[in-house]
GUVEXTI-853309 format. One record per atom (N, C-alpha, C, O): residue in one letter; atom name; x, y, z. Coordinates in steps of 0.1 Angstrom, whole numbers. Layout:
<nodes>
aa	at	east	north	up
a	CA	X	Y	Z
...
</nodes>
This chain:
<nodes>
aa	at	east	north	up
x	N	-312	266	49
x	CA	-326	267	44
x	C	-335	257	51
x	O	-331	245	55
x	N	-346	262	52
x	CA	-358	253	63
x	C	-365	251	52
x	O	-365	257	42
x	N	-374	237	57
x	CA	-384	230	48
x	C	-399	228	60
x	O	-399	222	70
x	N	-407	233	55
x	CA	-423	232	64
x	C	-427	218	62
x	O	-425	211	52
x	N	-434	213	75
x	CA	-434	200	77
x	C	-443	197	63
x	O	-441	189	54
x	N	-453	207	67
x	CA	-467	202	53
x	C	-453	201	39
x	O	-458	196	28
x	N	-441	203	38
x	CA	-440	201	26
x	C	-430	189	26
x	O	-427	184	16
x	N	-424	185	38
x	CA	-421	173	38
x	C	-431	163	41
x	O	-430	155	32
x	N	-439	160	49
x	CA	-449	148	42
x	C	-454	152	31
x	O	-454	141	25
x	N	-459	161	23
x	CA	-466	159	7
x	C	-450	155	0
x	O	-452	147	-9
x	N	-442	157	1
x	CA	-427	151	-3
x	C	-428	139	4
x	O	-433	133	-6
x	N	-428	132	10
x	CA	-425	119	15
x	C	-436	111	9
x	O	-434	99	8
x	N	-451	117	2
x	CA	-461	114	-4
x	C	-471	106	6
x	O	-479	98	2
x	N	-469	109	20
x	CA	-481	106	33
x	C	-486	115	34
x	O	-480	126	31
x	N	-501	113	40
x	CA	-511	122	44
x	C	-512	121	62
x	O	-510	111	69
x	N	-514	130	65
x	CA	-516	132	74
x	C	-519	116	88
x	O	-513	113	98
x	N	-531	111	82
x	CA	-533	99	91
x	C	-521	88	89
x	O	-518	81	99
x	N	-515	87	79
x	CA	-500	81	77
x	C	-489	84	90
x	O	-485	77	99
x	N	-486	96	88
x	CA	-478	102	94
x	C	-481	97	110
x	O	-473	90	116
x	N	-493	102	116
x	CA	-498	100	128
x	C	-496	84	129
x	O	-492	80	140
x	N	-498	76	123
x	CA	-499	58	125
x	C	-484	55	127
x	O	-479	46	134
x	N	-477	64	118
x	CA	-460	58	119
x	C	-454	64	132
x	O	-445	59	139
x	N	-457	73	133
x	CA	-455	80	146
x	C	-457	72	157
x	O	-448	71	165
x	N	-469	66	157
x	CA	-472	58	171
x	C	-466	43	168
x	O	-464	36	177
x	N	-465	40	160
x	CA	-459	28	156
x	C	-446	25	158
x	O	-442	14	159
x	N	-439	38	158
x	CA	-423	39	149
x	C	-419	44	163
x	O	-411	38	170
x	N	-423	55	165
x	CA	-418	65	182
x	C	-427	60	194
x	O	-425	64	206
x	N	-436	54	192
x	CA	-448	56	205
x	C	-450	69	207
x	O	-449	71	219
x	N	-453	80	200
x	CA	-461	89	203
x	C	-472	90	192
x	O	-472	87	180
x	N	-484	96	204
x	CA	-494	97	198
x	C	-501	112	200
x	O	-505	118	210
x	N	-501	114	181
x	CA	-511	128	182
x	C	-521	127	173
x	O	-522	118	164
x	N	-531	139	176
x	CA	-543	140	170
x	C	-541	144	156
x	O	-531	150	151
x	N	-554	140	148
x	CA	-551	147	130
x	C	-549	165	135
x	O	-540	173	129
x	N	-559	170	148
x	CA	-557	185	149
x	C	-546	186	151
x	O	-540	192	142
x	N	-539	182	163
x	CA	-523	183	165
x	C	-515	182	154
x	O	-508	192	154
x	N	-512	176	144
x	CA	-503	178	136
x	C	-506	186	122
x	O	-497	187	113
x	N	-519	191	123
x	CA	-525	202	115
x	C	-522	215	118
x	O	-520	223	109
x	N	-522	217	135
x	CA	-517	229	141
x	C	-501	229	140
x	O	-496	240	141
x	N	-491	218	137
x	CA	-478	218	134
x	C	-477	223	121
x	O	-469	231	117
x	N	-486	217	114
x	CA	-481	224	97
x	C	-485	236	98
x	O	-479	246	94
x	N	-494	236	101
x	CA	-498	254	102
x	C	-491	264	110
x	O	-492	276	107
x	N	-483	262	120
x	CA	-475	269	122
x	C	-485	277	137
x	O	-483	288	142
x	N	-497	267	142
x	CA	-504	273	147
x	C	-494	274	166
x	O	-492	284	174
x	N	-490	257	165
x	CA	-482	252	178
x	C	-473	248	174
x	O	-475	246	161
x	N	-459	244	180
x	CA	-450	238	179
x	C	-449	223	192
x	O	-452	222	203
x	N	-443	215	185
x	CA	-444	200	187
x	C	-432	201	201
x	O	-424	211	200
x	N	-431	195	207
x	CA	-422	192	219
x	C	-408	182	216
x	O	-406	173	208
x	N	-402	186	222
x	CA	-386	184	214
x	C	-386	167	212
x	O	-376	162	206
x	N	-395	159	218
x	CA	-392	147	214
x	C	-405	145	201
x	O	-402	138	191
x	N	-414	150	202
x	CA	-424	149	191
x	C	-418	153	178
x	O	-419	147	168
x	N	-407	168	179
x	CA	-399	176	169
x	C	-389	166	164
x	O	-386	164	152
x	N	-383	159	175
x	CA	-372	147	165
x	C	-379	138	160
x	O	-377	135	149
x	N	-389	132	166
x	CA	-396	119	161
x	C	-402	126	148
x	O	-401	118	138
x	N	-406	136	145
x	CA	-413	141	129
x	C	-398	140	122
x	O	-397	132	113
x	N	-386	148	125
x	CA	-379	151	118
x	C	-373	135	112
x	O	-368	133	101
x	N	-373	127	120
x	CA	-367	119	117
x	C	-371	104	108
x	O	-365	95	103
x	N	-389	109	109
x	CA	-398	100	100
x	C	-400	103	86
x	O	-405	96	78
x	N	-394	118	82
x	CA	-386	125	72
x	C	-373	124	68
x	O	-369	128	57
x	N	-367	121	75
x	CA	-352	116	74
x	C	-344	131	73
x	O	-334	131	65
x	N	-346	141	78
x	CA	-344	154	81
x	C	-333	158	100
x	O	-330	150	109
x	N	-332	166	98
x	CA	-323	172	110
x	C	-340	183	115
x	O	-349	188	109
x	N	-337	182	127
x	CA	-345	191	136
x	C	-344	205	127
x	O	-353	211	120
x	N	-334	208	129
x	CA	-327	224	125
x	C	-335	227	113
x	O	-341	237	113
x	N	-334	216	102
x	CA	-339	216	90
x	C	-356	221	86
x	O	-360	227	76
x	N	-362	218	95
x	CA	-376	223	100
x	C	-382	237	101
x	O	-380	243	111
x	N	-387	242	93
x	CA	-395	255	96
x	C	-406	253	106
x	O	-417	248	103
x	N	-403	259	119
x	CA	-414	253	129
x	C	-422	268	127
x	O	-434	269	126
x	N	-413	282	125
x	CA	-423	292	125
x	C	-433	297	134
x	O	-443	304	131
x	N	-428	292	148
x	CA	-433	299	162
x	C	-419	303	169
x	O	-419	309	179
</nodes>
């Protein structure tokens, strides 16, 4: 079973600009509020090091991810 990013950060209880600060803080990557709006949305999918760095600021497995493209 897969879990959507939007419902692991509202589970992890960060918003969006959270996520983005720990990101650049935590991985050195840096994305926009759009970019990871278009991830929850299922509009783009994130690049396999952007996909482990989320998965892993969730404490989740890649696999575990509903990317939905």
């Amino acid at each position: 079973m897969s879990i959507s990013l939007k419902a692991l950060r509202v589970n992890a209880e960060m918003s969006r600009p959270e996520v983005i600060e720990k990101l650049e803080k935590e991985k050195g990557i840096v994305l926009s509020l759009g970019t990871l709006t278009n991830y929850e949305n299922k509009v783009t999918s994130p690049d396999i090091a952007t996909a482990k760095a989320l998965a892993s600021i969730y404490g989740v497995a890649v696999d575990d991810i509903s990317w939905g493209i």
